[in-house]
TORFITI-994924 format. One line per field, with one value per residue (C-alpha): residue in three letters; x, y, z; residue number from 0. Coordinates in Angstrom, 2 decimals. Each point is the difference from the previous one (the first is absolute). Example, Ala and Ser with C-alpha at 12.3 -4.5 7.8 and 13.67 -1.06 7.14 Angstrom:
<kedos>
rest = (ALA_SER)
x = (12.30_1.37)
y = (-4.50_3.44)
z = (7.80_-0.66)
nr = (0_1)
</kedos>
This chain:
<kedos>
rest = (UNK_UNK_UNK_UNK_UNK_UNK_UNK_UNK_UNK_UNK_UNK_UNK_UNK_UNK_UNK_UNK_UNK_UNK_UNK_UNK_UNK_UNK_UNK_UNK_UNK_UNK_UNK_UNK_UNK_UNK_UNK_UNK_UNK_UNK_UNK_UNK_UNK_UNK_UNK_UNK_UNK_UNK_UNK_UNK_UNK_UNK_UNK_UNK_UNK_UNK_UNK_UNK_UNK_UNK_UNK_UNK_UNK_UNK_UNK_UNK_UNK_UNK_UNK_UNK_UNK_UNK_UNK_UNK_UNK_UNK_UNK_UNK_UNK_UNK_UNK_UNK_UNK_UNK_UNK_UNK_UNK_UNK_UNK_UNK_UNK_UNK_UNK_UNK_UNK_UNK_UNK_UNK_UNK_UNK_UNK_UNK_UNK_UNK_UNK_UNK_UNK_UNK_UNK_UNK_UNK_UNK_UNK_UNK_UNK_UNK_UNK_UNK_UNK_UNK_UNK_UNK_UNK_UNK_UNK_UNK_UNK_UNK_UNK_UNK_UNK_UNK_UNK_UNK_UNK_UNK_UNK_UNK_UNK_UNK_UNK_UNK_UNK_UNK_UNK_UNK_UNK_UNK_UNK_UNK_UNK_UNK_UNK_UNK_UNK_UNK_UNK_UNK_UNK_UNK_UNK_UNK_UNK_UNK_UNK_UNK_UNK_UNK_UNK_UNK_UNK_UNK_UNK_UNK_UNK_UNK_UNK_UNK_UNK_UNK_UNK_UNK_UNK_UNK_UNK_UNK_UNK_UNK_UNK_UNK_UNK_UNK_UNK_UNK_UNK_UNK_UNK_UNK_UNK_UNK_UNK_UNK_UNK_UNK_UNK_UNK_UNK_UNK_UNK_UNK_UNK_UNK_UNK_UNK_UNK_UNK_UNK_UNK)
x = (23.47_3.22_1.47_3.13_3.22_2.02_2.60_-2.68_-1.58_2.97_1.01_-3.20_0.26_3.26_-1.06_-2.99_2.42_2.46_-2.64_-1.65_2.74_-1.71_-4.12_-2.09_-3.86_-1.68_-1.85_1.03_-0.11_2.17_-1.14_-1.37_-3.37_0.06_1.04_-2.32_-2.94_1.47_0.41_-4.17_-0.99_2.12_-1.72_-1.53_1.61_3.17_2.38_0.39_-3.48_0.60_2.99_-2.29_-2.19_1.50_1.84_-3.32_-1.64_3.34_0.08_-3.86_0.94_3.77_-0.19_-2.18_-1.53_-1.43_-1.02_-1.86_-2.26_-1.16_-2.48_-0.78_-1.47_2.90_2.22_-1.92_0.66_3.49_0.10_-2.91_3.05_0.80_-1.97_-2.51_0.51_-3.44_1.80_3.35_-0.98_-2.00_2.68_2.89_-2.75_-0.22_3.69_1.30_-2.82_1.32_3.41_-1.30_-1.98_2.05_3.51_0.34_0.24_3.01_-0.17_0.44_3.70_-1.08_-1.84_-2.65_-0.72_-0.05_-2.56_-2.47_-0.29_-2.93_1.02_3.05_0.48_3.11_1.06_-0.11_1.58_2.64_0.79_0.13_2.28_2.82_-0.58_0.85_1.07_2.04_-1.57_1.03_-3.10_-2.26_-2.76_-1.76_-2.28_-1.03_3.19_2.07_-3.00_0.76_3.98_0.21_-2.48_2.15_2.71_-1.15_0.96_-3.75_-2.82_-2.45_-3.34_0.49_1.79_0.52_1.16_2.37_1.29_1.18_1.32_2.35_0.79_1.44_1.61_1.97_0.33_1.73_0.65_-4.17_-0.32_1.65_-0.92_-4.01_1.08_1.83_-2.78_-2.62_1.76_1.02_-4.18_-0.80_2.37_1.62_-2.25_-3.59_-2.81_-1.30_3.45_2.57_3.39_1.78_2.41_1.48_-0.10_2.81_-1.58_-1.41_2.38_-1.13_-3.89_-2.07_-3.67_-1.84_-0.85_3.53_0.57_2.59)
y = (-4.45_2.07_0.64_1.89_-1.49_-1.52_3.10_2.78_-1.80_0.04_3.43_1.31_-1.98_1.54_3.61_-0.39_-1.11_2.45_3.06_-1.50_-2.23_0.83_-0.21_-0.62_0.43_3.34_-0.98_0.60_-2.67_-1.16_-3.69_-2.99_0.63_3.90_-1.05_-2.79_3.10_2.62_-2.33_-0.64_3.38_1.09_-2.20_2.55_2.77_2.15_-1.08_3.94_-0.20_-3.00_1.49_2.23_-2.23_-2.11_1.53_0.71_-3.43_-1.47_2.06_-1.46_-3.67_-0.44_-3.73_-2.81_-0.71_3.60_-0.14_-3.16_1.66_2.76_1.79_0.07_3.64_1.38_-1.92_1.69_3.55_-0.41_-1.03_2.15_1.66_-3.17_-1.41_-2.62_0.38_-1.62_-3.57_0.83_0.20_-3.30_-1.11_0.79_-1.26_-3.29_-0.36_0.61_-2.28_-2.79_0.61_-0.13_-2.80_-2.28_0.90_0.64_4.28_-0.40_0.67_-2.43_0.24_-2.31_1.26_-2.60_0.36_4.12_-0.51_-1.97_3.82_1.92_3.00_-1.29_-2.06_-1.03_3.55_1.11_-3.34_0.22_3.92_-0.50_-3.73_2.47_2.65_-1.39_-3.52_0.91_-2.69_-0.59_0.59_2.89_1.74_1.98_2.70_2.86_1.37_-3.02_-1.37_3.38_0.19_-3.85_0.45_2.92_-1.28_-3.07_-2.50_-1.33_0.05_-2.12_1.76_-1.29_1.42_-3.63_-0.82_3.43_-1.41_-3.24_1.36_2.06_-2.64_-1.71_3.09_1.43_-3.27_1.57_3.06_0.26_2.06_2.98_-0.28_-0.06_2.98_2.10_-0.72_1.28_3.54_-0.32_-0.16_2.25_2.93_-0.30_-2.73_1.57_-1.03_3.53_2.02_-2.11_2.25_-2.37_3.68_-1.14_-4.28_-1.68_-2.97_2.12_-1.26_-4.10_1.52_-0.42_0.67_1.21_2.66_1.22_3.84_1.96)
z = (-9.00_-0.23_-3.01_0.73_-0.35_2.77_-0.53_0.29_2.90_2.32_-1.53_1.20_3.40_0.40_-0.44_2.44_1.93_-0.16_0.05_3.47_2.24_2.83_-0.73_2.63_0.33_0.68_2.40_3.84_2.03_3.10_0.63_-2.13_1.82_-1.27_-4.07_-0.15_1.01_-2.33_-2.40_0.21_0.47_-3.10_-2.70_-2.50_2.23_-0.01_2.40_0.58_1.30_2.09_1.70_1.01_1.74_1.82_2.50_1.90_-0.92_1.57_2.83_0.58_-0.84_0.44_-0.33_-1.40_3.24_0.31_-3.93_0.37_3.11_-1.83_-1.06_-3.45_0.04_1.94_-2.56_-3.13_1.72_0.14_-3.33_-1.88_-1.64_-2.26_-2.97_1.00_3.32_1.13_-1.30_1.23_3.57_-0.33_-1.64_2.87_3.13_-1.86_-1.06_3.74_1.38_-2.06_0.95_3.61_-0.63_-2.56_0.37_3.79_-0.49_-2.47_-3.68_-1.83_-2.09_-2.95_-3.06_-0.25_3.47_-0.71_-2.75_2.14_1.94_-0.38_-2.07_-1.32_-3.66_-1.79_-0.67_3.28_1.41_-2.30_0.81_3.95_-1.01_-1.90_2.30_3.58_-1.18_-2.74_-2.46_-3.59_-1.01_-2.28_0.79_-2.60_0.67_-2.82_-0.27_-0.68_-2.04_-2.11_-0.30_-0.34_-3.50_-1.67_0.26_-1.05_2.68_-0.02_-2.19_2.32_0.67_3.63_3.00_0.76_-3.21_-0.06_2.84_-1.30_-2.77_1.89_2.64_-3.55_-1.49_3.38_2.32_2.48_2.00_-0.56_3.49_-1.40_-3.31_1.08_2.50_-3.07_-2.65_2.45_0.88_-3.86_-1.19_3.22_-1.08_-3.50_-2.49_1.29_-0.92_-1.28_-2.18_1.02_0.57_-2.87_-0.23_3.53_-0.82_0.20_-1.81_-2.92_-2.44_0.69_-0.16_-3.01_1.63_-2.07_3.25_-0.40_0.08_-1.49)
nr = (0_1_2_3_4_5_6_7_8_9_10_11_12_13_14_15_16_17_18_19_20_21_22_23_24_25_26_27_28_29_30_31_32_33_34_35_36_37_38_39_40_41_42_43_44_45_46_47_48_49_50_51_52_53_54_55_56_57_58_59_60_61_62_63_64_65_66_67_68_69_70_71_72_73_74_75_76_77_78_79_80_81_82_83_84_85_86_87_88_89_90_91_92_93_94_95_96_97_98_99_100_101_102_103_104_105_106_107_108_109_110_111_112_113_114_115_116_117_118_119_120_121_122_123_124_125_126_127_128_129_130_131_132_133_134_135_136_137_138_139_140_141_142_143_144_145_146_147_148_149_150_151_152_153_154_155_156_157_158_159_160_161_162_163_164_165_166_167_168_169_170_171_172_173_174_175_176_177_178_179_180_181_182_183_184_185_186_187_188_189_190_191_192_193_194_195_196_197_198_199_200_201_202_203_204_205_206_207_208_209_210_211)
</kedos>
């Protein structure tokens, strides 16, 4: 549920806005085949640390055909690096076999189709669909999960359910906004001493985590 008011809600839309016109992931990427894999590999991971992965895991499997013919053990040592990186690797064989397999070596470009890929649930889906596709849709990961609660734009206990509620608060221009709350929770509203001195939201926050 939100309960801010229709004027603070597009005041604070307008000032995420404003502050990021440009966002954009993190993550490097130069092809849908390349997000969809950094997108995997960066669950539970910086996207700092999968930046620095990549470019030798792509260089080894530039393509889903190559990805789907590997080797798992070869895929976990280019990946060690990242969290959970014994899964991921399963996780990438299995997605590009399926690819291969079901949709004829090109990834699918429809989020329910996304979501039936090994590795990859609504989150992900939904990152990759405003990323490359430029969707109207939000995808909330533990930054937006955090900004969206302070500032009170969702009190759901759910990502799913934060997501919903700020689907109904924002409506549109949701690409950017998900984009501009992320590098908003990732480098201003932190999770540990937020930097509320250098917010430009501060005066619509009343979390009760709120510095001076």
């Amino acid at each position: 549920m939100v309960w801010r008011t229709p004027q603070e809600i597009e005041e604070i839309k307008r000032r995420f806005l404003r502050h990021y016109p440009q966002a954009r992931t993190e993550l490097d990427y130069r092809n849908l085949y390349e997000l969809l894999v950094a997108v995997i590999l960066s669950a539970q991971c910086t996207d700092k640390r999968v930046n620095l992965i990549t470019p030798k895991l792509f260089e080894r499997y530039p393509d889903v055909a190559s990805l789907a013919r590997a080797e798992r053990r070869e895929v976990e040592e280019l990946i060690r690096s990242c969290s959970f990186f014994k899964n991921k690797a399963k996780y990438l064989i299995e997605m590009a076999q399926m690819v291969m397999e079901r949709y004829g070596g090109e990834i699918p470009g429809d989020e329910r189709e996304l979501m039936k890929l090994p590795g990859v649930g609504r989150k992900s889906a939904h990152v990759v669909m405003i990323e490359y596709f430029g969707k109207n849709l939000m995808a909330v990961d533990t930054h937006v999960f955090r900004v969206a609660h302070r500032l009170g734009l969702s009190d759901s206990k759910t990502p799913k359910g934060t997501e919903e509620d700020l689907v109904m608060a924002f409506r549109s221009d949701l690409p950017r906004l998900h984009q501009a709350m992320v590098l908003f929770g990732r480098y201003i509203c932190t999770a540990r001493t937020p930097k509320c001195s250098d917010c430009f939201l501060s005066d619509l926050c009343e979390s009760d985590e709120k510095g001076e």
